[in-house]
N, C-alpha and C positions, 0 to 999 in steps of 0.2 A: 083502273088503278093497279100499280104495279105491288102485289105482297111480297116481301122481302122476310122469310121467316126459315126456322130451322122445324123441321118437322121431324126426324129420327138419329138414330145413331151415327147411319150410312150418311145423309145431309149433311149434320155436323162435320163429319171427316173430311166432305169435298169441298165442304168452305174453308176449312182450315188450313187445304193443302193448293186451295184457289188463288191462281194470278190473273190480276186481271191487266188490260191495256189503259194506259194515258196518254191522252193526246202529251205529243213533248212539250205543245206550248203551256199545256196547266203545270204540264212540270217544273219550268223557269216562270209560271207567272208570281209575278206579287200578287199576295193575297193579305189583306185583313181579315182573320179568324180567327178563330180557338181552337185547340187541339180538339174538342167535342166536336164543331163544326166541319173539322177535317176529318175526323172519322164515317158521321155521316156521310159525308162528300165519297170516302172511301165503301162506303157500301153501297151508294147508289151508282156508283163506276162500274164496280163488279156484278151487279147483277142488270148492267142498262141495255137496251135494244133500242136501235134506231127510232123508234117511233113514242116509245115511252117517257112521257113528261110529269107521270103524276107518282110517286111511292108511300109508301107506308111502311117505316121500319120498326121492329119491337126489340126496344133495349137488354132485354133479358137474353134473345138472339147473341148478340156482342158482347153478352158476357158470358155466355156460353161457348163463342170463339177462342176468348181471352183469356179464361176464367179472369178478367180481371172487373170489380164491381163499379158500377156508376151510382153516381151520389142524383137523384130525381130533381131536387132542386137546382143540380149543374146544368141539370136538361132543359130546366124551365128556362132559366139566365137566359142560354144559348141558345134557343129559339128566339129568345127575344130581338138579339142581335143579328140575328143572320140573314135575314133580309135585306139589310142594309150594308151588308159586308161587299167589295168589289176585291174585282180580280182586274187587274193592269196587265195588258200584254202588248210588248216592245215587238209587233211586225215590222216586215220590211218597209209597207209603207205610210203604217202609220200608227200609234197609240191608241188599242182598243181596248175603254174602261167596260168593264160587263157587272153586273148584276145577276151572279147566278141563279138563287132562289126568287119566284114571282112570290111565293105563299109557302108559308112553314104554320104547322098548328100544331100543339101539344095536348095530346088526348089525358084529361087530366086522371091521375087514378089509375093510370095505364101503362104506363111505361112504354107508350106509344107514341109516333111523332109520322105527321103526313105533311111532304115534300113536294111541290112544286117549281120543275123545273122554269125557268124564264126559257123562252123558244129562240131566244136570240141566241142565248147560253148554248144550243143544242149541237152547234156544230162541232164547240169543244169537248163534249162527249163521242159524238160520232166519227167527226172526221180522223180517223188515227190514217189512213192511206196518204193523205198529201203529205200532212206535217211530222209523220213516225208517229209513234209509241216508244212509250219506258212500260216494259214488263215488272210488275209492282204486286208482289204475295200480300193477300188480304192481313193473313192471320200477322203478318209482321209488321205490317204498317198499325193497327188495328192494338197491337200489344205495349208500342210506345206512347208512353206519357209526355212527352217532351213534344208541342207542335215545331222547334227548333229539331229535334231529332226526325219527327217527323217528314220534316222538308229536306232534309240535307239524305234522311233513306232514299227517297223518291230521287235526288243528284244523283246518288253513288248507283244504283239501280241503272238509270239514265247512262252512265258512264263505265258502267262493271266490265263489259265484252272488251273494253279497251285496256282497264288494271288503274289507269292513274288517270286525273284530269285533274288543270289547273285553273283558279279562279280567282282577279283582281279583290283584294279582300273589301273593298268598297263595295263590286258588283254583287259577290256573297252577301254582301250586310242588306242591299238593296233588294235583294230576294226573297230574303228571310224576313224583312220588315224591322232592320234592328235599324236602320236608318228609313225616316219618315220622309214625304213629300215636303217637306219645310227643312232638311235638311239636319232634324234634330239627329241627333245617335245616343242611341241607348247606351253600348258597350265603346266610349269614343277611344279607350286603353285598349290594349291588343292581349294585357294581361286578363281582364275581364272579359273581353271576347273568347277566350279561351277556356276561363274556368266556367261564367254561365253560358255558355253555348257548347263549343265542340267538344271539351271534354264529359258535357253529360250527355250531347249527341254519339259520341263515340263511345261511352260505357253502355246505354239503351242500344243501341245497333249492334252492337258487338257479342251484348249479354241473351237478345230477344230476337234477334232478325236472320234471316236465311244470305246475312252479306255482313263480312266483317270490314272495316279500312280504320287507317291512321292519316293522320297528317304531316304536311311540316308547312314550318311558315318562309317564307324567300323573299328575299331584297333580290327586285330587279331593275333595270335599265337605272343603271348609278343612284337607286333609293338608298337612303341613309339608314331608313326603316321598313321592316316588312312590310311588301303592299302586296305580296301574294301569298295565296295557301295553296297545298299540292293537295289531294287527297289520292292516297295508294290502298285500291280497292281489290278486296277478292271478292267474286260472284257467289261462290257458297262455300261454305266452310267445308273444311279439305278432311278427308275419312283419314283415319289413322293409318299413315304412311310404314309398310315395314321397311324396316333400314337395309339397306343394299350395301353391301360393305368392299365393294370393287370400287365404291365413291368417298371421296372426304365427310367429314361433318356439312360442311359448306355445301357440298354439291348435292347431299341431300336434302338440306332446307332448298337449294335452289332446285331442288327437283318437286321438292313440294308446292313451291312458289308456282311452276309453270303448271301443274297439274291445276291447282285453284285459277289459274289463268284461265284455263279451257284445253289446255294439250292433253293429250292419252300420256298416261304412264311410259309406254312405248318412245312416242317423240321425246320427251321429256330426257327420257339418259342418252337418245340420236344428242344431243343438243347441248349435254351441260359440258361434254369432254372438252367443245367445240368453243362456245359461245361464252363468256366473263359475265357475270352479272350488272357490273358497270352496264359493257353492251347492253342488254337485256334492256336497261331501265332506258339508255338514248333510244332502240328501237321502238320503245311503248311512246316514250314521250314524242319522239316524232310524228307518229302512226296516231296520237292525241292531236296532236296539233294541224295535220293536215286535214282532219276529219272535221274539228270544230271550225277551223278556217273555211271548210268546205271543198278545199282544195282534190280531194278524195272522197267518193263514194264507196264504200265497205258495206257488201250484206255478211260478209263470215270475214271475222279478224282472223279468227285462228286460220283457215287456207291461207289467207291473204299472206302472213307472217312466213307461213312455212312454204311459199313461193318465194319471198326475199329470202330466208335463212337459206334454200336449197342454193339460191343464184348468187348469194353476197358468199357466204361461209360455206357453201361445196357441201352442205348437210344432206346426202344422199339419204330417200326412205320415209322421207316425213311423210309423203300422201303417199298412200296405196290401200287397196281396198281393204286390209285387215289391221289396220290400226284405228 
């Protein structure tokens, strides 16, 4: 049995500053669960080894992550259900319904809960080599109350190295589980999609997590009504920029911008004399769209980018060994 426990000071520090890997398929899987059951689900990610199917987590652990408290009773519910919760994952070729937990028990008086994994389930822990991994910070995912903010971290995380990705707001709703297998829809306005889902996904991420983003919503291919959302992501939130005053107002928010992208401070002013921010957002949006299409394999966006900027825009200096 796997113990999942915080033992000293030093501990506590390395869980809270801990990322762990997700398969990308549980990233887009639909899931039936509770923000409770996604938490657990989030510590036995983080602390799993190939071979390990059985854990034992102690809730006082995750609030000593958090500092933020659990209700015992929430725990009890939540075991109750989780057995029976499935994960849906849309493969190439075919529809696989899974049953992650075989056994959950709730050690009464304890604040203790022992987890068994299903062995079927086990690949979606292990395999991150075939399918990628989303790099995913424990203490942030772990801090949101929202299993809608939840999920939509775990996206923007998924998509942060690239700045923006786009999602049919249907295939969004089908992720998130605001639309069911019978086709009901929770949020079927686009106004209430908005106020219970992204805008309390985007105050929790924004307020608690090591990644900020916004949205916007887009009418595409002659839609009357929005049927897309963009999400424009920064990977971590950007250190206090001193002001360069050889640059406009403008060109140092867009020097900020690139720096939260992934560029050195350095590339960043090679770039902004040069490049409009318009530009900027077609180059990401492309470099999104060839990636999700598949069309393009990217291990490093930023080299990638500062090869086009050198060859499209003559941006001499962006690689060399001291930036």
């Amino acid at each position: 049995m796997k113990q999942i426990e915080v033992t000293s000071d030093k501990q506590l520090k390395a869980m809270r500053e801990l990322e762990f890997k997700q398969n990308h398929s549980l990233t887009e899987a639909r899931m039936v669960t509770t923000a409770c059951e996604f938490d657990l689900l989030s510590m036995i990610l983080a602390n799993h080894k190939d071979e390990d199917t059985l854990y034992r987590i102690h809730i006082k652990d995750i609030e000593y992550i958090t500092g933020r408290q659990w209700q015992h009773k929430q725990l009890s519910d939540a075991t109750q259900k989780m057995g029976s919760h499935m994960f849906r994952l849309d493969l190439p070729d075919r529809i696989s319904q899974i049953w992650l937990f075989s056994s959950v028990d709730y050690l009464k008086g304890t604040g203790t809960i022992e987890i068994e994994i299903n062995r079927k389930a086990m690949p979606l822990l292990s395999n991150i080599k075939e399918n990628g991994f989303t790099s995913i910070q424990l203490k942030s995912s772990l801090a949101l109350t929202s299993l809608y903010a939840k999920r939509i971290y775990g996206l923007c995380c998924k998509w942060a190295n690239l700045g923006y990705i786009e999602y049919e707001i249907e295939e969004l709703k089908r992720l998130l589980n605001v639309i069911d297998d019978k086709g009901n829809d929770s949020y079927p306005l686009t106004a209430d999609l908005k106020k219970r889902v992204l805008e309390v996904a985007k105050k929790q991420i924004n307020e608690h997590t090591n990644i900020e983003f916004d949205y916007k919503l887009i009418k595409k291919f002659r839609s009357r009504a929005n049927n897309y959302i963009g999400f424009y992501i920064n990977k971590q939130k950007a250190k206090q920029l001193v002001i360069d005053f050889e640059f406009s107002i403008e060109q140092n928010i867009f020097i900020k911008d690139l720096i939260v992208y992934g560029f050195t401070e350095y590339q960043a002013k090679k770039i902004v004399p040069i490049l409009s921010r318009d530009d900027w957002k077609i180059m990401a949006e492309e470099l999104n769209f060839q990636v999700r299409t598949k069309k393009t394999t990217i291990d490093n966006s930023i080299a990638f980018l500062c090869g086009v900027l050198q060859k499209k825009y003559k941006i001499e200096g962006l690689i060399t060994k001291n930036n």
